[in-house]
Each structure stands twice: as C-alpha cells, then as structure tokens.
PQR file of N, CA, C, O and H, with PARSE charges and radii, in Angstrom:
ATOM      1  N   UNK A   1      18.377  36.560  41.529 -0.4000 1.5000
ATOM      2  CA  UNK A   1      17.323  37.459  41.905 -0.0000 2.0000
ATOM      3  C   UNK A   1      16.126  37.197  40.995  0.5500 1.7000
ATOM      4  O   UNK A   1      16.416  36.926  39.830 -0.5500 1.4000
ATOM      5  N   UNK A   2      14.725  37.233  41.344 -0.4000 1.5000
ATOM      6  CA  UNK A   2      13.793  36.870  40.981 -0.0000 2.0000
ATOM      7  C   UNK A   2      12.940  38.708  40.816  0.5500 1.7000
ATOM      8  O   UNK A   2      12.994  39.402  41.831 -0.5500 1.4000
ATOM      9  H   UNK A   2      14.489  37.454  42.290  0.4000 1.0000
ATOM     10  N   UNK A   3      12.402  39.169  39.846 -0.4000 1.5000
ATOM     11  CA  UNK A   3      12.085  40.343  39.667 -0.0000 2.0000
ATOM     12  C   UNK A   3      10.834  40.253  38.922  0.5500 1.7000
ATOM     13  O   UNK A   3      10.440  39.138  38.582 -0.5500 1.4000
ATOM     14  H   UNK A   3      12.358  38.606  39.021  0.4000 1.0000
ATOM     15  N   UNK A   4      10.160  41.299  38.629 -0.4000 1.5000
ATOM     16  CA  UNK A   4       8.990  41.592  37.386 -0.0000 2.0000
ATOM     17  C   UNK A   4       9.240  43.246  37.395  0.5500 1.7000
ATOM     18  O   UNK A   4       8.501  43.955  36.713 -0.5500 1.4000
ATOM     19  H   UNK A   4      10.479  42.205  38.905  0.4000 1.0000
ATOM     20  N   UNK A   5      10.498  43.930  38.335 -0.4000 1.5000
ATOM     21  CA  UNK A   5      10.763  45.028  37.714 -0.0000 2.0000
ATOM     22  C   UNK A   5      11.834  45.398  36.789  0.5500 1.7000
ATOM     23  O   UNK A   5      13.012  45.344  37.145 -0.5500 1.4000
ATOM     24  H   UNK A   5      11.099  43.354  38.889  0.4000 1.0000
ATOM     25  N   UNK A   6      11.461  45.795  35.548 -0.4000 1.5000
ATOM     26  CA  UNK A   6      12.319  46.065  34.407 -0.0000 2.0000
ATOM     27  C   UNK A   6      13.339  46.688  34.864  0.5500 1.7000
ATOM     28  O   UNK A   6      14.371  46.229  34.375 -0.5500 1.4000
ATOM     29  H   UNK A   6      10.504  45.839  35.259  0.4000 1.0000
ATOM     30  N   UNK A   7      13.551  47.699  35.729 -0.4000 1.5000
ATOM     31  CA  UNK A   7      14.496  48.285  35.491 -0.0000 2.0000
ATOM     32  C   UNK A   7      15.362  47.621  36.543  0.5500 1.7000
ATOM     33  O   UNK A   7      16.582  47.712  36.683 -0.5500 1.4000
ATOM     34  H   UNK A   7      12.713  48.072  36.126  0.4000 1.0000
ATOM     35  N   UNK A   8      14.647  47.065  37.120 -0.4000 1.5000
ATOM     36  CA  UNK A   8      16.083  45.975  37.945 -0.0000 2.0000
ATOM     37  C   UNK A   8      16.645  44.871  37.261  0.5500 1.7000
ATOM     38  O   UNK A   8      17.754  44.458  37.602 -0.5500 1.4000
ATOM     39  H   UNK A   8      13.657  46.991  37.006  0.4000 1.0000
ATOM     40  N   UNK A   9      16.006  44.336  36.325 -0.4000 1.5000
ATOM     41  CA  UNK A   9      16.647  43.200  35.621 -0.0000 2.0000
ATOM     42  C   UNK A   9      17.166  44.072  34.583  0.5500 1.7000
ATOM     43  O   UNK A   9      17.793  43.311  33.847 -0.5500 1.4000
ATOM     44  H   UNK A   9      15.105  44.672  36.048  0.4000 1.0000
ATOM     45  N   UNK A  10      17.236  45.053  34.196 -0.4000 1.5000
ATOM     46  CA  UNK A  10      18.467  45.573  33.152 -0.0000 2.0000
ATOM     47  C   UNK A  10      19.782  45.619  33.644  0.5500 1.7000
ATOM     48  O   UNK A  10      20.817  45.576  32.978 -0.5500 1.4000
ATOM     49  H   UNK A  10      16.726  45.672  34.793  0.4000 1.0000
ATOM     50  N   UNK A  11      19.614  45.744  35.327 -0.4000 1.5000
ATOM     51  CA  UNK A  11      21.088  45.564  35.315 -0.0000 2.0000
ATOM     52  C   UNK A  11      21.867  44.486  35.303  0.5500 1.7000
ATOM     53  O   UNK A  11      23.060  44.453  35.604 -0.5500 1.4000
ATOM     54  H   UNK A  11      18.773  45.779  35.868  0.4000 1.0000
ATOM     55  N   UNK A  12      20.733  43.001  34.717 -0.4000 1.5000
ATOM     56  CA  UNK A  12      21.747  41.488  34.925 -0.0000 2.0000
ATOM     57  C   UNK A  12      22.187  41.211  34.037  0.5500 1.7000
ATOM     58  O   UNK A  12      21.784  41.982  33.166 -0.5500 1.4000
ATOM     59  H   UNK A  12      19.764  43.027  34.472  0.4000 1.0000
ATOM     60  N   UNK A  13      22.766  40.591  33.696 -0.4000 1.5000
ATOM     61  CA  UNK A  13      23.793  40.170  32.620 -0.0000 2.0000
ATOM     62  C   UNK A  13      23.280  39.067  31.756  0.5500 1.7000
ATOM     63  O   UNK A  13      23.689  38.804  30.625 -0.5500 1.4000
ATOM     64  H   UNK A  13      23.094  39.965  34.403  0.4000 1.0000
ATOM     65  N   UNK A  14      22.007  38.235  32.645 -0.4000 1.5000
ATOM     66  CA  UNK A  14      21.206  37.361  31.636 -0.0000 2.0000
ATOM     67  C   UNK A  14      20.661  36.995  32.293  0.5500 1.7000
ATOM     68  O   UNK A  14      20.859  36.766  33.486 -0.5500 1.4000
ATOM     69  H   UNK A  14      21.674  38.449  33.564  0.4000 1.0000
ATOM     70  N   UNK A  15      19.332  36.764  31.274 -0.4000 1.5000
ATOM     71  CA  UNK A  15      17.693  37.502  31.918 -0.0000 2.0000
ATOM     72  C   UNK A  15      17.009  35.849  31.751  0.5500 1.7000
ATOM     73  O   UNK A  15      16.997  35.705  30.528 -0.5500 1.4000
ATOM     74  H   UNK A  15      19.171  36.950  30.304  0.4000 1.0000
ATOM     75  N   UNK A  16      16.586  34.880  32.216 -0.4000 1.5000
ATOM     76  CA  UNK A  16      15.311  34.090  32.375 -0.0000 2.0000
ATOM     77  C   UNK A  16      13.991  34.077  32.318  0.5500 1.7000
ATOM     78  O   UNK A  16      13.393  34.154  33.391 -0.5500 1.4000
ATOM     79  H   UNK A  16      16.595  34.996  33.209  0.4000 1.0000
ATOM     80  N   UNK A  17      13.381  33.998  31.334 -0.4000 1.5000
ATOM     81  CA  UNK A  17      11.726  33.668  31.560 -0.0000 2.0000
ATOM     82  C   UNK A  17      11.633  32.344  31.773  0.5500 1.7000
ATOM     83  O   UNK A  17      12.256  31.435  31.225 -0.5500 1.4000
ATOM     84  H   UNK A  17      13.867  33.934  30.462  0.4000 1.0000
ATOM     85  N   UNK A  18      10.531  32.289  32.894 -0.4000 1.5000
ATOM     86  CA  UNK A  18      10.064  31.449  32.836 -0.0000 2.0000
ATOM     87  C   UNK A  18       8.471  31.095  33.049  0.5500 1.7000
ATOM     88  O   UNK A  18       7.762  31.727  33.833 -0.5500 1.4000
ATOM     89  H   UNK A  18      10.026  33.028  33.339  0.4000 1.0000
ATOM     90  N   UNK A  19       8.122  30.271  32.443 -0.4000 1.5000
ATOM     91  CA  UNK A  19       6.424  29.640  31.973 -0.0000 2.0000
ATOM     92  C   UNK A  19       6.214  27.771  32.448  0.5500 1.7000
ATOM     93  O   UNK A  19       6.354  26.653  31.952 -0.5500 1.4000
ATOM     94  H   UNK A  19       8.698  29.758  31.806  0.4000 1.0000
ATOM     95  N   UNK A  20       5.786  28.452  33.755 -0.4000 1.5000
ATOM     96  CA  UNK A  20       4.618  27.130  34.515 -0.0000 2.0000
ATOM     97  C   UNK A  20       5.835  26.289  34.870  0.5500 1.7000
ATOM     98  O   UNK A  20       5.884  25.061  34.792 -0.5500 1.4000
ATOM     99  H   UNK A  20       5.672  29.360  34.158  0.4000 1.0000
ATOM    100  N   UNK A  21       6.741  27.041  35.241 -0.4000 1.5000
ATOM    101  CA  UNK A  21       8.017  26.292  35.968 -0.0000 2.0000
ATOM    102  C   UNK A  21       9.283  26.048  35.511  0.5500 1.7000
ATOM    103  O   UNK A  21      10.188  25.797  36.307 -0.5500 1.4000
ATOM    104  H   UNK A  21       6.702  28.038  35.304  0.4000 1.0000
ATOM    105  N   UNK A  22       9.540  26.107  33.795 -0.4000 1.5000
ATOM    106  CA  UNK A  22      10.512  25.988  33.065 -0.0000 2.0000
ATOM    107  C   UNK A  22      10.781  27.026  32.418  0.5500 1.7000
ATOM    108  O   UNK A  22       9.955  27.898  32.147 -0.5500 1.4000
ATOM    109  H   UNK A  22       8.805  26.310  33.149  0.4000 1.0000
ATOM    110  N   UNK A  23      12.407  27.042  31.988 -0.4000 1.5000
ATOM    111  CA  UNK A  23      12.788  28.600  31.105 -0.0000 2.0000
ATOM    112  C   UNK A  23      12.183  28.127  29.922  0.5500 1.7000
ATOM    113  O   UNK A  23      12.337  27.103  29.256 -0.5500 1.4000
ATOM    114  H   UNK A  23      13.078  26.334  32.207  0.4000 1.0000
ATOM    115  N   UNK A  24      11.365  29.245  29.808 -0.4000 1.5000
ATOM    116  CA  UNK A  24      10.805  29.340  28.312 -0.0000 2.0000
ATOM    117  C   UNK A  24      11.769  30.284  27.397  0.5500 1.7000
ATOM    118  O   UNK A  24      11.618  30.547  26.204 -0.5500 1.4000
ATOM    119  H   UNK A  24      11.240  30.077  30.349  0.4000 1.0000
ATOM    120  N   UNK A  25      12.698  30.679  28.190 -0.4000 1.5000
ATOM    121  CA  UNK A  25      13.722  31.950  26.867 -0.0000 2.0000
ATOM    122  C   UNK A  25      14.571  32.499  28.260  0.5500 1.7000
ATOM    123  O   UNK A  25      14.333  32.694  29.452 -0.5500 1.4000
ATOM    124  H   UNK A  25      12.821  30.466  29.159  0.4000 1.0000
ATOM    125  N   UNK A  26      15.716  32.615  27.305 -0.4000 1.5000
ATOM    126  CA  UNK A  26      16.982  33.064  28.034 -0.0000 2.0000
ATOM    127  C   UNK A  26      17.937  34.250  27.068  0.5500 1.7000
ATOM    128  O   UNK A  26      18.361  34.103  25.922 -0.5500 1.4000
ATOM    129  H   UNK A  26      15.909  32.456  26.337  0.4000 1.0000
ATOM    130  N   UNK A  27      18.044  35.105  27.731 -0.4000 1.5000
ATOM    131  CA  UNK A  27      19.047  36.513  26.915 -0.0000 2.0000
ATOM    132  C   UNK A  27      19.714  37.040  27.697  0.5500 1.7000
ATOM    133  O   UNK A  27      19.426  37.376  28.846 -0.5500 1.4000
ATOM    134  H   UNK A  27      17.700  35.225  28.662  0.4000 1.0000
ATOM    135  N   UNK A  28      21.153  37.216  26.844 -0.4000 1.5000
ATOM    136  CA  UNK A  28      22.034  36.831  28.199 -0.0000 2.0000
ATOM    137  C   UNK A  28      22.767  38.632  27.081  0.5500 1.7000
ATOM    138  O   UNK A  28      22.759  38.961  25.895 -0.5500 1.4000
ATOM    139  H   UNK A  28      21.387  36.944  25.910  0.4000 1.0000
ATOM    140  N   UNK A  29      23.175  39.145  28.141 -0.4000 1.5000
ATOM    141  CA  UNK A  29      22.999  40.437  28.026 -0.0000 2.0000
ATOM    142  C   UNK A  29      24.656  41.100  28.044  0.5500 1.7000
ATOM    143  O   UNK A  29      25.405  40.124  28.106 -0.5500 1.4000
ATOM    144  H   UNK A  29      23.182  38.878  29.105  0.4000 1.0000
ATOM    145  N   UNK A  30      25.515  42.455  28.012 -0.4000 1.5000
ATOM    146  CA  UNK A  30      26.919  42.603  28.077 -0.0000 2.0000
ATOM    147  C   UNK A  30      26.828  42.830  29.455  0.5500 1.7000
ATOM    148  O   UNK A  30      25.780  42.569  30.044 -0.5500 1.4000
ATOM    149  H   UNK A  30      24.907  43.247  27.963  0.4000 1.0000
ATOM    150  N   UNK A  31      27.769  43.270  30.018 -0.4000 1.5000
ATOM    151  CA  UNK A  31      28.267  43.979  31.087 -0.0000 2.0000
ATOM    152  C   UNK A  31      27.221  45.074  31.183  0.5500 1.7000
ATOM    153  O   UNK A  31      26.659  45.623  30.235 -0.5500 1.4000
ATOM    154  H   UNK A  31      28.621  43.482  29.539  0.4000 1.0000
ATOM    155  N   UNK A  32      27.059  45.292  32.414 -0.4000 1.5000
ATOM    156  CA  UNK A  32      26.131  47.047  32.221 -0.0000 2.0000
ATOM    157  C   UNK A  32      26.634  47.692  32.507  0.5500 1.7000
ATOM    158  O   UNK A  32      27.535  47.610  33.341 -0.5500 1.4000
ATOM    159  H   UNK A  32      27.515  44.845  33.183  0.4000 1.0000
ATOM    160  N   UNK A  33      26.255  48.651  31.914 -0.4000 1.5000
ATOM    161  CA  UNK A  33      26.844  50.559  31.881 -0.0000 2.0000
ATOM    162  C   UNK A  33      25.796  50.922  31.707  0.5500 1.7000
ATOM    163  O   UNK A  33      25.043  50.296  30.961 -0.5500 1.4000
ATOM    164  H   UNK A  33      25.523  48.718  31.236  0.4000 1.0000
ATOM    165  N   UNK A  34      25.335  52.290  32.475 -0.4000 1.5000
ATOM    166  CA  UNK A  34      24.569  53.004  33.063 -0.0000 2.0000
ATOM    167  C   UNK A  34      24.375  53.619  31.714  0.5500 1.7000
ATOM    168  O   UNK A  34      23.170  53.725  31.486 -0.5500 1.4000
ATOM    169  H   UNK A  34      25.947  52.799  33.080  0.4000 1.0000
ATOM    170  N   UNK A  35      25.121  54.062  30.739 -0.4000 1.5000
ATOM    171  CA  UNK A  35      25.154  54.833  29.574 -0.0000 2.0000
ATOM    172  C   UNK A  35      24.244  53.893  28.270  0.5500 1.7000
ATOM    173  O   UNK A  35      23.836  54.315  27.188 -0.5500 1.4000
ATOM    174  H   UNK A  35      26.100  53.976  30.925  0.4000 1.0000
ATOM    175  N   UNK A  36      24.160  52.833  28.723 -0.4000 1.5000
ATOM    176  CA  UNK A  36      23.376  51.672  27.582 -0.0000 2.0000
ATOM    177  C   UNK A  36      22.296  51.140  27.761  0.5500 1.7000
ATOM    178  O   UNK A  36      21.756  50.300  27.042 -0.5500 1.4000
ATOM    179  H   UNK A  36      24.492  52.491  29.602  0.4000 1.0000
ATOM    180  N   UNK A  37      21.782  51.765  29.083 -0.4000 1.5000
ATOM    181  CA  UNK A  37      20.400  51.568  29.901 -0.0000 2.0000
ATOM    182  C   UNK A  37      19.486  51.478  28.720  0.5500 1.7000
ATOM    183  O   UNK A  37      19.066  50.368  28.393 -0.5500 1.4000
ATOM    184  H   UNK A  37      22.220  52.448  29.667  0.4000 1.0000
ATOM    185  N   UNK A  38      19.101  52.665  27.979 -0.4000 1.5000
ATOM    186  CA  UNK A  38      17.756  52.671  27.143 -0.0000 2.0000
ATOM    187  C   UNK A  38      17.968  51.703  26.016  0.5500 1.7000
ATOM    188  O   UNK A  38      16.954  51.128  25.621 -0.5500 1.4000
ATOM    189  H   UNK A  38      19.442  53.567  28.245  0.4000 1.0000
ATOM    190  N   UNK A  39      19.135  51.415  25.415 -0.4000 1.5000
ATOM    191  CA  UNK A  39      19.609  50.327  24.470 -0.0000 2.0000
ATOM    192  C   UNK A  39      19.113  48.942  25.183  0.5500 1.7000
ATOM    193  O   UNK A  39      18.418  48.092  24.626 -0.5500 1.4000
ATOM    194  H   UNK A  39      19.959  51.883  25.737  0.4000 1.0000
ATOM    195  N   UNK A  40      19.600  48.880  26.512 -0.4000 1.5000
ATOM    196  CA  UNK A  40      19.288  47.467  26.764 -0.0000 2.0000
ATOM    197  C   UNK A  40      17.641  47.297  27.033  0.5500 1.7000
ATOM    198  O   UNK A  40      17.063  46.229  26.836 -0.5500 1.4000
ATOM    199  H   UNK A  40      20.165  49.570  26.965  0.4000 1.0000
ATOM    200  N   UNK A  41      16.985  48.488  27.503 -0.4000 1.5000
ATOM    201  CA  UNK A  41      15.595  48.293  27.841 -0.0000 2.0000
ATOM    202  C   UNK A  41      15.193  47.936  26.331  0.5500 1.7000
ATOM    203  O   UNK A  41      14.579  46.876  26.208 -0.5500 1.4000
ATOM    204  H   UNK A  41      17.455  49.357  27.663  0.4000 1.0000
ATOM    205  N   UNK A  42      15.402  48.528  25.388 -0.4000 1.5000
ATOM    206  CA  UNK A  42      14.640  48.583  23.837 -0.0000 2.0000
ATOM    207  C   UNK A  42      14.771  46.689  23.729  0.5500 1.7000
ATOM    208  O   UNK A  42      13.731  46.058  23.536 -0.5500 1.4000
ATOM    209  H   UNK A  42      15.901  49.389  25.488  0.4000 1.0000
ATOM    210  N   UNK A  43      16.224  45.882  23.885 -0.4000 1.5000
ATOM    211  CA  UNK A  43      16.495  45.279  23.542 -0.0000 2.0000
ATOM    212  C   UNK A  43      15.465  44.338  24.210  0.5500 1.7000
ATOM    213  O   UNK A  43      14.546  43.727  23.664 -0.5500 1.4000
ATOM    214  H   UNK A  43      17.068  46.394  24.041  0.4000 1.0000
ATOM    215  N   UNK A  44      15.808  44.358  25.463 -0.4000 1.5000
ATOM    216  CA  UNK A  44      14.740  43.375  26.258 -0.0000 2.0000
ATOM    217  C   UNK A  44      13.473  43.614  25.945  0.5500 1.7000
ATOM    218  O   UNK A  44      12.954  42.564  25.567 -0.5500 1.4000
ATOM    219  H   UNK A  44      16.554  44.855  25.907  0.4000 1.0000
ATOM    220  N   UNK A  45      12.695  44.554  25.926 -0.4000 1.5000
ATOM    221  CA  UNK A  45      11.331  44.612  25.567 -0.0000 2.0000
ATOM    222  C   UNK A  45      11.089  43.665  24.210  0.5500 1.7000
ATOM    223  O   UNK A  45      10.255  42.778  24.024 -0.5500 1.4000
ATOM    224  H   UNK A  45      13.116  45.407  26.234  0.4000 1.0000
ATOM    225  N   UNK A  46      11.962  44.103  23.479 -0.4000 1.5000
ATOM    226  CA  UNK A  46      11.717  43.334  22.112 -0.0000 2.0000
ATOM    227  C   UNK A  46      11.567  41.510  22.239  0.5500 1.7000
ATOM    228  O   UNK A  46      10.745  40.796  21.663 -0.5500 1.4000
ATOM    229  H   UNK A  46      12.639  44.823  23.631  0.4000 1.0000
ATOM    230  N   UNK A  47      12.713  41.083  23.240 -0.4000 1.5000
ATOM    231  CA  UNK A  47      12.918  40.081  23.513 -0.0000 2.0000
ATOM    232  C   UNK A  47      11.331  39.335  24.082  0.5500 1.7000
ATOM    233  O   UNK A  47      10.488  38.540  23.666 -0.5500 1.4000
ATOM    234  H   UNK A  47      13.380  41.662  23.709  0.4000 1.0000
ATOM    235  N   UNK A  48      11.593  40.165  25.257 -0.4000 1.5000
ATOM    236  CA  UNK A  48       9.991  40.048  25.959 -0.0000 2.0000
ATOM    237  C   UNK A  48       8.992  39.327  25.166  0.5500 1.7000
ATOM    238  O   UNK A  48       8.525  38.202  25.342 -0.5500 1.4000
ATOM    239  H   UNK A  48      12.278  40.811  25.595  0.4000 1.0000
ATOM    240  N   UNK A  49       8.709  40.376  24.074 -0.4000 1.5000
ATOM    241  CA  UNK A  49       7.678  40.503  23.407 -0.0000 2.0000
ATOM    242  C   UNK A  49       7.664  39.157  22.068  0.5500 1.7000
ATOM    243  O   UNK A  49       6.695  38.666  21.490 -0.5500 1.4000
ATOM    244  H   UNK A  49       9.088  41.290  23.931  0.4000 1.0000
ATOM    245  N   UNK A  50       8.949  38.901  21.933 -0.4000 1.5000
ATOM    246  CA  UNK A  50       9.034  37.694  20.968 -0.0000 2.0000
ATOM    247  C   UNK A  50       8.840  36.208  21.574  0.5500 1.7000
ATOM    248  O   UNK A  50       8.636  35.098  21.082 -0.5500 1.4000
ATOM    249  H   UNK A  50       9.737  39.300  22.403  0.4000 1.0000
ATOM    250  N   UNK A  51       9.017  36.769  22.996 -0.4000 1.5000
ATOM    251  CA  UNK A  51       8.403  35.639  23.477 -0.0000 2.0000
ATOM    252  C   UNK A  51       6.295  35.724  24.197  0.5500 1.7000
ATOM    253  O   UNK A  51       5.781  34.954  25.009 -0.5500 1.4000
ATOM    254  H   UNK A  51       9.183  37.670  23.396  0.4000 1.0000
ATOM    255  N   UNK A  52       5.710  36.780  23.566 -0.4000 1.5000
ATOM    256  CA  UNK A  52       4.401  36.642  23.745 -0.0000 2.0000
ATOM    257  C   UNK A  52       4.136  37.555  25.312  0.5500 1.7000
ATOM    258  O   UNK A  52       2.959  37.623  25.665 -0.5500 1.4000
ATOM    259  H   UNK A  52       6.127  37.405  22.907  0.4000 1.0000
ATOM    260  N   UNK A  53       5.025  38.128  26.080 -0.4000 1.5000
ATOM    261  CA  UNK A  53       4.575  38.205  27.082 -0.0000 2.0000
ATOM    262  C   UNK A  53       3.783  39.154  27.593  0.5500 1.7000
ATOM    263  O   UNK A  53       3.375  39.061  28.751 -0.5500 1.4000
ATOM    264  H   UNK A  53       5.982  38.074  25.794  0.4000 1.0000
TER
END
C-alpha cells in the first residue's frame, strides 16, 4: 500500500520512504496493537523527521 496518511501507515509493520524513486529509509515496525498507536505515531514521526521530511 502506497499512503501519505499517517494514521494508515501506523498500522504496517514496515514503513518505506522513498526520494525521486529509491528507498531513502526503511523502519520496520512490531506487530500492531491498537493500544501502542500513540507510541508508534511518536516513533515514526521521529523517524520521519531524521530523515528531513
């Protein structure tokens, strides 16, 4: 699945960026549980963001 909504890619298990055609960064995430939602958003944002985006 191809997304730019956050809260749909929290529920994958490992997340792809990609920049001008290639993965620029990959985070590959646990199992989801509905209960670890805001943990995993914090996590990914951070991720996000270490990669400039």
């Amino acid at each position: 699945m191809v997304t730019h909504d956050l809260k749909a890619a929290l529920r994958a298990d490992r997340l792809l960026y990609l920049e001008d055609g290639s993965i620029a960064g990959e985070l590959s995430l646990p199992e989801y549980r509905q209960q670890d939602e805001k943990r995993r958003e914090v996590q990914v944002n951070a991720w996000l963001t270490s990669l400039e985006w």
